[in-house]
C-alpha positions in Angstrom: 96.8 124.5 102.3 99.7 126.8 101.0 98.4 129.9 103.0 102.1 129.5 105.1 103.8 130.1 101.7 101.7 132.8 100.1 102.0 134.6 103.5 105.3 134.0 103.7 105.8 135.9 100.6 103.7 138.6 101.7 104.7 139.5 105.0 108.1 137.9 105.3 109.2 134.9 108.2 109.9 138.0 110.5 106.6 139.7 110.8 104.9 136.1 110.7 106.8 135.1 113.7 106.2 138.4 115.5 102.4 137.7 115.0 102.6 133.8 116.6 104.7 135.0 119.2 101.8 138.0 120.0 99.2 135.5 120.0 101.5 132.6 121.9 100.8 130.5 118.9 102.0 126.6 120.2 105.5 125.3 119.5 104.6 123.4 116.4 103.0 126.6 114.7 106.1 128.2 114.7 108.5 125.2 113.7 105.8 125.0 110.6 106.9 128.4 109.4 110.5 128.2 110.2 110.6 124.8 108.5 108.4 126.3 105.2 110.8 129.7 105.6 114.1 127.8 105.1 113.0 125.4 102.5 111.6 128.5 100.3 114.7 130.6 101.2 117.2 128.6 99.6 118.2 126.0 96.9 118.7 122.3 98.4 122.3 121.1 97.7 122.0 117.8 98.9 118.9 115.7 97.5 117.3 112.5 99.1 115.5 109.6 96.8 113.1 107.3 97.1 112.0 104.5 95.0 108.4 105.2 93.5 107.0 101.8 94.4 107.3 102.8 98.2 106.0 106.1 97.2 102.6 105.1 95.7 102.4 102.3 98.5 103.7 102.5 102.0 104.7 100.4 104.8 103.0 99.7 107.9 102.5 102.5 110.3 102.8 100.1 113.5 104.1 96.7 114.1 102.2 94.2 112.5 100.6 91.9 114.9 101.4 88.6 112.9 104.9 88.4 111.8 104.3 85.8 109.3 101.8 87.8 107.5 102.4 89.1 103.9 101.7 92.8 103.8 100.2 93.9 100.5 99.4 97.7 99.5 97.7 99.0 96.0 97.5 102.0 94.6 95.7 102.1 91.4 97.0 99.1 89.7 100.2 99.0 91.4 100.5 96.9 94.1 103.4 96.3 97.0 103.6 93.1 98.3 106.1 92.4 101.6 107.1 88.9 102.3 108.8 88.3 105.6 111.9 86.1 105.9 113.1 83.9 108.5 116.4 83.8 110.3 118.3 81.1 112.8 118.3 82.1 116.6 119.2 80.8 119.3 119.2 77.5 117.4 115.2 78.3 116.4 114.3 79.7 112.5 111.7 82.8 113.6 110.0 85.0 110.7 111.5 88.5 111.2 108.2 89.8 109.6 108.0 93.3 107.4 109.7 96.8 107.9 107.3 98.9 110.1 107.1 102.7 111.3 109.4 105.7 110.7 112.4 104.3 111.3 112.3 101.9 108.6 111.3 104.8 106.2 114.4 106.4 106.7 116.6 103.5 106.6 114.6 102.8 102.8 115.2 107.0 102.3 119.1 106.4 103.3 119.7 103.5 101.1 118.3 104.7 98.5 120.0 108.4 98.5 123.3 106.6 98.5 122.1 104.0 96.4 121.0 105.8 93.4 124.9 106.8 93.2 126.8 103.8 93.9 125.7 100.0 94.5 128.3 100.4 97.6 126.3 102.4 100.4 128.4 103.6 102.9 127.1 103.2 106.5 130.4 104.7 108.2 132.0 103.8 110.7 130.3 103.0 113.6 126.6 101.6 114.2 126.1 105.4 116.2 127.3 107.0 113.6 125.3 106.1 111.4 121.8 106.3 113.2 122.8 109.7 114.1 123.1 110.5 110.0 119.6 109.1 109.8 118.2 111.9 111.7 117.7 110.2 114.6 119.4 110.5 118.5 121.3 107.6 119.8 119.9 105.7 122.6 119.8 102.3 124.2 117.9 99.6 126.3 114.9 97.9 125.3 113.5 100.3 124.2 116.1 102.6 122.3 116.6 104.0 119.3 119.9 101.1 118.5 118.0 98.2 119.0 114.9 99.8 116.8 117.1 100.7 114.1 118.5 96.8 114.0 115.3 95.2 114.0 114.0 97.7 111.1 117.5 96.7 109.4 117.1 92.9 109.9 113.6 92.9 108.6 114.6 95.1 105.8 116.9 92.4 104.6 115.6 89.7 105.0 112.3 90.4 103.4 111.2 90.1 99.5 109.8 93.3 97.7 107.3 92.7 95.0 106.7 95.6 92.6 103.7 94.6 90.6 101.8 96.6 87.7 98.6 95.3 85.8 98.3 96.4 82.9 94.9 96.0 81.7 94.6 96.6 78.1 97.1 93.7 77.6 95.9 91.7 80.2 99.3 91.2 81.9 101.2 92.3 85.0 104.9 93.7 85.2 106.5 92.1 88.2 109.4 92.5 90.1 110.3 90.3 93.2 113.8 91.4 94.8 115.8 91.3 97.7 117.1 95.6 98.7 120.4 94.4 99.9 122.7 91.5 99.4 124.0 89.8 103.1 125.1 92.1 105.8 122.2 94.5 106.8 120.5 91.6 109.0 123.8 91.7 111.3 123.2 95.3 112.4 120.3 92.7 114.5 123.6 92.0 116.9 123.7 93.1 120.4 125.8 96.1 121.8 129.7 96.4 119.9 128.8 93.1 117.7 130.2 93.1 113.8 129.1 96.3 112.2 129.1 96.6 108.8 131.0 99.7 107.2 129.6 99.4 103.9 126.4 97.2 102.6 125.8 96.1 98.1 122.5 96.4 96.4 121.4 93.6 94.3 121.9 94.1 91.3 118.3 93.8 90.4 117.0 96.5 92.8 120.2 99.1 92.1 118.7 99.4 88.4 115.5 99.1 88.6 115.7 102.1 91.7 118.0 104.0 89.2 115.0 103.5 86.9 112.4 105.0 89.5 114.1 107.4 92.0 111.9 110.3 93.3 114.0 113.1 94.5 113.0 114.2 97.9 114.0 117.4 99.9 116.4 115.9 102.9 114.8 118.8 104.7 111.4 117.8 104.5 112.4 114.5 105.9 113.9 116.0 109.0 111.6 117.3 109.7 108.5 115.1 109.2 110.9 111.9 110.6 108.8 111.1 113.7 105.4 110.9 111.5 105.5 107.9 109.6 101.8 109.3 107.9 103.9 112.4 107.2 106.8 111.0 105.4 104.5 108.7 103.9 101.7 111.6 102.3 105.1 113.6 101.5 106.7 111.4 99.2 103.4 110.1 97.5 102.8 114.1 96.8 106.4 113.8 95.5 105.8 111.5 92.9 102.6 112.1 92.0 102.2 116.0 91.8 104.8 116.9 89.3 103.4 113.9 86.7 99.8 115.1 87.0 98.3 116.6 83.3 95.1 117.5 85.4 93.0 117.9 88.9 92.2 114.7 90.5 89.7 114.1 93.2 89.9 111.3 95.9 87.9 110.6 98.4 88.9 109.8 102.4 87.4 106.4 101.7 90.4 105.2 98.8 93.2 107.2 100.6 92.8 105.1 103.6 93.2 102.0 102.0 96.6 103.2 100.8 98.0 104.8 103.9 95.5 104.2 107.0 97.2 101.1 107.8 97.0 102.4 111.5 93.3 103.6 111.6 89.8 101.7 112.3 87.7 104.0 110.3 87.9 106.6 108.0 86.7 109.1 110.2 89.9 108.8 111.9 92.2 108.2 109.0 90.5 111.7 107.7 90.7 113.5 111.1 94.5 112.9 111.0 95.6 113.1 107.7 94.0 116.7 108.1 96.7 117.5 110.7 99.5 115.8 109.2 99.1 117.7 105.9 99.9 120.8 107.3 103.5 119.9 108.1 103.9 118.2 104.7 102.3 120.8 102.5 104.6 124.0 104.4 107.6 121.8 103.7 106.3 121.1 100.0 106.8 124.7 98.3 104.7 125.2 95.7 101.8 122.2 96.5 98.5 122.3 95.2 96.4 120.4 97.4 92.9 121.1 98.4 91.4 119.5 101.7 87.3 119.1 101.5 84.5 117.1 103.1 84.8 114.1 101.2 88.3 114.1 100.2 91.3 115.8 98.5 91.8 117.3 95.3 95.8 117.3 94.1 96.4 120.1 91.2 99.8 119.6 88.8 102.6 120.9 91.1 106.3 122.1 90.7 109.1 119.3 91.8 109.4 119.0 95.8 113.2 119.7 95.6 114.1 123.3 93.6 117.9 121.8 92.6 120.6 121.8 89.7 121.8 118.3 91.1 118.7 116.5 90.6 119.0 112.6 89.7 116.6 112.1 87.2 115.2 109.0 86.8 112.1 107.5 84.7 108.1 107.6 85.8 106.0 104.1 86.5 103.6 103.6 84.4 100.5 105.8 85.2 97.4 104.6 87.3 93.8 105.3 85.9 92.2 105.0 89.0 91.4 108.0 91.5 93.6 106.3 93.6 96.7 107.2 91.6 
């Protein structure tokens, strides 16, 4: 899967896209080399973060069709568990049920790239503004990119985020149950020019615990893999987990589904797509060992994602001892 890399090194981005022009390779072949091309050709200067709990387990792909619902994820012996919170409107409390889609991973990615520097995250100053920094054009109606943004916001702070670890041999679990923000992110929910906030705090408990266990991320690998929410969610967990393997690990379709194919009915499909989503995520991973087979993949110890000098460092989780770490 790093054939785009190893060529690029052997032929150089010019001859490579001389040779998918000649064969009028489709639009997305050539964006894959350009984007592999300028993440190999240069040192990143600015570096995105993650928390690792939403790297080992991710949100929902789609909107869930029960608001109400809890949304648990486990990875190993980590589990993620979502609870929605309720709001007043229009004189009714409604559940504003968990963060869904891409759009809510990049809010998590921007709050947490600002947040790993200062508890104060700067939004800017206006609500366009700042959906624009996200990656994403501005556009409105019912079915825009403003009022998408303010639902992922308000359902970003007003749920509960439950890290959890079991730890076997002591026969006890490490768990953490925070709010991201403290009040203010739910009021991005207001219509067209209501109150927008130019700066939002993270709770104290969730600002050092993310300072704890922030995974650098290349800003232009999420560009470029913002519209896939399978993407950005196979890139970061190959973020984490690649540079902390000591050895190969195998894992079949079957146990990677259960950790991302929260949009898929079987495993055929969840398989058939995570095929095609890896090659954008492995040409913007330089330096990725991942093999794709039959049953499964096989991830190999791997350099970093992000080749920087200004690299937050932060501490691991506790390791996984299933295949599904």
């Amino acid at each position: 899967m790093a054939e785009i890399h190893e060529q690029l090194m052997l032929r150089g981005f010019a001859a490579m896209l001389r040779e998918a022009s000649s064969r009028n390779a489709p639009r997305s072949d050539i964006r894959r080399i350009e984007a592999a091309h300028e993440i190999m050709s240069s040192l990143e200067d600015e570096i995105s973060y993650l928390h690792s709990g939403f790297c080992l387990a991710g949100l929902p792909h789609q909107k869930p069709e029960n608001d109400e619902a809890r949304w648990l994820r486990s990875n190993g012996r980590f589990h993620l568990i979502i609870t929605p919170g309720a709001i007043m409107s229009e004189g009714v409390m409604r559940t504003v049920g968990v963060p869904y889609g891409a759009k809510a991973r990049l809010i998590l990615v921007y709050l947490m790239s600002e947040g790993v520097k200062s508890r104060n995250v700067s939004l800017g100053k206006s609500m366009t503004a700042w959906i624009r920094s996200l990656g994403i054009s501005v556009t409105g109606g019912p079915r825009g990119s403003i009022r998408a943004i303010r639902e992922q916001a308000l359902r970003i702070s007003r749920c509960s985020f439950t890290f959890q670890w079991d730890d076997l041999e002591a026969q006890e679990s490490i768990i953490h149950d925070q709010h991201l923000v403290e009040g203010g992110l739910h009021l991005w929910a207001a219509e067209e020019g209501g109150f927008f906030p130019k700066a939002i705090t993270l709770t104290p408990q969730f600002y050092d615990h993310l300072r704890n266990h922030a995974v650098p991320l290349d800003p232009r690998a999420i560009a470029y893999l913002k519209a896939s929410p399978l993407c950005l969610d196979l890139y970061v967990w190959l973020a984490h987990r690649l540079p902390r393997l000591n050895r190969p690990i195998q894992l079949p379709w079957a146990v990677l589904a259960q950790q991302f194919g929260s949009a898929y009915r079987t495993t055929a499909a969840f398989a058939y797509r995570t095929k095609a989503a890896l090659a954008d995520v492995l040409a913007v991973y330089d330096g990725s060992k991942v093999e794709v087979g039959a049953k499964g993949l096989t991830i190999y110890p791997s350099p970093p994602a992000v080749r920087s000098t200004k690299m937050f460092v932060s501490k691991a989780l506790p390791e996984t001892r299933t295949a599904s770490s």
